[in-house]
C-alpha positions as CSV (number, residue, x, y, z in Angstrom):
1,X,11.0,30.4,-10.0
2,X,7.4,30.5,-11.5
3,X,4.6,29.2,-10.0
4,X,2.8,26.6,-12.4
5,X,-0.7,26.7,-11.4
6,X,-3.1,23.8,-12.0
7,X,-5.6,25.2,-15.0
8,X,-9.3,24.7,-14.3
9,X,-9.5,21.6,-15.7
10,X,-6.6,20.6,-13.8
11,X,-7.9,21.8,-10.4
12,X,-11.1,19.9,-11.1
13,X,-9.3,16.6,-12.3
14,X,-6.9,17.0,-9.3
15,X,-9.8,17.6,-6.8
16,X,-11.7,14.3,-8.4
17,X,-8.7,12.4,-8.0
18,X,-8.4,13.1,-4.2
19,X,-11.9,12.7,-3.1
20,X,-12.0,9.7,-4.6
21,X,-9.1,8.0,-3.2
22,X,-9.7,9.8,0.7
23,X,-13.6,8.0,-0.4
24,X,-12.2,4.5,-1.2
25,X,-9.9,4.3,1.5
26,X,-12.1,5.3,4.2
27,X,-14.9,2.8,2.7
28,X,-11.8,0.3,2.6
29,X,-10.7,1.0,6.2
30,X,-14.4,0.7,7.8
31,X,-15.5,-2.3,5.6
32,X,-12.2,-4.5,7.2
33,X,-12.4,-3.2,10.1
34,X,-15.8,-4.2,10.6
35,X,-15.4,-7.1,8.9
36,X,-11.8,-8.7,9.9
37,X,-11.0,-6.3,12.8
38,X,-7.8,-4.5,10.7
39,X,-7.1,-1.7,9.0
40,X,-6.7,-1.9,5.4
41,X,-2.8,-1.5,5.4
42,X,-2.7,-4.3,7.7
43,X,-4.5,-6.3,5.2
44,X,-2.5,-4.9,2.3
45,X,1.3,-6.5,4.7
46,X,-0.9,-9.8,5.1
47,X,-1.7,-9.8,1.1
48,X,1.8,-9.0,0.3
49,X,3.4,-11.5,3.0
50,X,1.2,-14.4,1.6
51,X,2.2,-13.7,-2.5
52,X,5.6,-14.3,-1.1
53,X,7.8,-17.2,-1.7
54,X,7.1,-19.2,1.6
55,X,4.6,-16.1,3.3
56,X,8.0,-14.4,3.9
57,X,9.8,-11.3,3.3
58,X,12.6,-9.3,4.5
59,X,10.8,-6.0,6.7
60,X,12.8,-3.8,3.9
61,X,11.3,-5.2,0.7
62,X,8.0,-5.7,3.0
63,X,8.0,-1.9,3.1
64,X,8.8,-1.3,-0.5
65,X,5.8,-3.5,-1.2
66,X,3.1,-1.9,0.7
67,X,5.0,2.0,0.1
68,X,5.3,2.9,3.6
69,X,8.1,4.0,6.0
70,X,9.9,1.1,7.8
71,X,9.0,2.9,10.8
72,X,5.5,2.6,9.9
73,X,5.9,-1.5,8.8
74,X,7.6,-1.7,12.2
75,X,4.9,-0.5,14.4
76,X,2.5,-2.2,12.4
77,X,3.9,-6.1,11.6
78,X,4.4,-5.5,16.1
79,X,0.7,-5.0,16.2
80,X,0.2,-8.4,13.4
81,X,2.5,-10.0,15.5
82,X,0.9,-9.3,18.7
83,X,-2.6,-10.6,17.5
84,X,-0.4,-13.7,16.1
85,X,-0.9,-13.2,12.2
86,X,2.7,-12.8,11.4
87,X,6.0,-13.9,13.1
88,X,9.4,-11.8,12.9
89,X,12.8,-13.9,12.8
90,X,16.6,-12.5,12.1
91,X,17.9,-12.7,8.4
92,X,20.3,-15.8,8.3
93,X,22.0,-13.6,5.4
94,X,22.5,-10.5,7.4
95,X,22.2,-10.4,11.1
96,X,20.9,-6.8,10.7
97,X,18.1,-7.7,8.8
98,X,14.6,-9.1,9.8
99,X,11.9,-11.2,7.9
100,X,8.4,-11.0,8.5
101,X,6.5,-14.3,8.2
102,X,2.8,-14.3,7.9
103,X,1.9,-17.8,10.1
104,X,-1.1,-19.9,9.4
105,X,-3.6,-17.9,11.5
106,X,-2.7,-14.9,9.6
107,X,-3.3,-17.0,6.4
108,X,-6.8,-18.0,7.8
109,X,-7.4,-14.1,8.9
110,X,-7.1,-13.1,5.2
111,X,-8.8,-15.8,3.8
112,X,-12.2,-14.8,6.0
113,X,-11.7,-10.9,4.8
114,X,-10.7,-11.4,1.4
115,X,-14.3,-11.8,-0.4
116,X,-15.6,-9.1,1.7
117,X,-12.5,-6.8,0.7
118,X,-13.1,-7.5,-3.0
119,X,-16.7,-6.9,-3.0
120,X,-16.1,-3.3,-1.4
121,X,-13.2,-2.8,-4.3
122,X,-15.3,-4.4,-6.7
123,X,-18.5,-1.9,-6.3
124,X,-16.5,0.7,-5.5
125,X,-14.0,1.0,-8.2
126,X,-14.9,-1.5,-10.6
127,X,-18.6,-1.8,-11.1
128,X,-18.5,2.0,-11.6
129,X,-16.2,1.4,-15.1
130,X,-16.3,-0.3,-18.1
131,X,-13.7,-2.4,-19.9
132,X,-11.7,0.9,-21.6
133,X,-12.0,2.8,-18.8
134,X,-10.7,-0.2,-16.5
135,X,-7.4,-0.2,-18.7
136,X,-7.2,3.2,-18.4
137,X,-7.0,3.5,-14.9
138,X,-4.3,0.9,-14.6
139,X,-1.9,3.0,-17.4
140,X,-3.2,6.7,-15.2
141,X,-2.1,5.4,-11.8
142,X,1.2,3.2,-13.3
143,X,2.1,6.2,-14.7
144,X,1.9,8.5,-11.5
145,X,3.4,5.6,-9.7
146,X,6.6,5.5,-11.9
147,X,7.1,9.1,-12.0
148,X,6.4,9.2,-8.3
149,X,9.1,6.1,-7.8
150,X,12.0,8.1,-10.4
151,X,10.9,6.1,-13.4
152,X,11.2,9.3,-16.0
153,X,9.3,11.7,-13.7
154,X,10.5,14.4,-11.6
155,X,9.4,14.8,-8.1
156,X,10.9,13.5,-5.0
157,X,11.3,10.0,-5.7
158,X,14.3,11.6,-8.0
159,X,16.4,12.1,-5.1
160,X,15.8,8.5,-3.4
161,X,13.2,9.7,-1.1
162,X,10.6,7.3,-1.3
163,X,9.0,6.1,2.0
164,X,10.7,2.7,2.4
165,X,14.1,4.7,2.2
166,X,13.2,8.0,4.3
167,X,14.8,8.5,7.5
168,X,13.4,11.6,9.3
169,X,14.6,14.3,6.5
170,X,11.2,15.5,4.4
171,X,11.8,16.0,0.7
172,X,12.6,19.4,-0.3
């Protein structure tokens, strides 16, 4: 098999691409963390808990959401559950399965970081666009998203290896 290298072009978009996103989540980690005490992927399970239909979701669909391991989800909804911002109970459905609930202080915890999380995203994404290039980010990164999750690309989504699904085997 033939290695395809990245062209220079390629290299340099790639390289852009990575610096910025290592950039915005480190400014997004420090700015909640100083702000709301959390990292951001704590903030992200609270956001996606309270778009929910009653602030609850099963752990699996939780994980899907945010595009981590359930491992992962696990250690950190104990943590959220710990400092009281979301509540676990069993699946009345399937006695296997577990919801995670995010309870009325966790609703009050995002509230008080929300502004200061969308004025860090704001200057640091969005004040730095304009309208085109706004829409063009959104069909760039949907696009590597889909072909990341199986939808028409190739990778190793294709095989059913996306984080929420992964066990301990890495993709091949």
């Amino acid at each position: 098999m033939t290695t395809r290298w990245l062209t220079p072009e390629e290299q340099r978009a790639w390289r852009a691409f990575t610096a910025a996103t290592h950039l915005l989540e480190d400014a997004l980690d420090r700015q909640l963390q100083q702000d709301a005490g959390m990292p951001h992927l704590y903030y992200s399970i609270l956001v996606h808990l309270s778009e929910a239909p009653e602030r609850r979701l099963r752990m699996t669909g939780l994980a899907e959401r945010v595009k981590i391991t359930r491992s992962r989800l696990t250690y950190a909804v104990a943590r959220l559950e710990r400092d009281g911002l979301v509540r676990r109970e069993g699946c009345a459905s399937d006695r296997r399965g577990s919801l995670a609930l995010l309870t009325e202080d966790g609703m009050s915890a995002l509230e008080r970081a929300a502004p200061g999380h969308v004025e860090t995203v704001r200057g640091a994404v969005f004040d730095q666009l304009d309208e085109e290039q706004v829409a063009q980010l959104e069909e760039i990164c949907s696009r590597i998203a889909g072909g990341l999750q199986g939808d028409g690309g190739t990778g190793c989504a294709s095989s059913g290896d996306l984080p929420w699904r992964r066990r301990s085997t890495p993709c091949k």
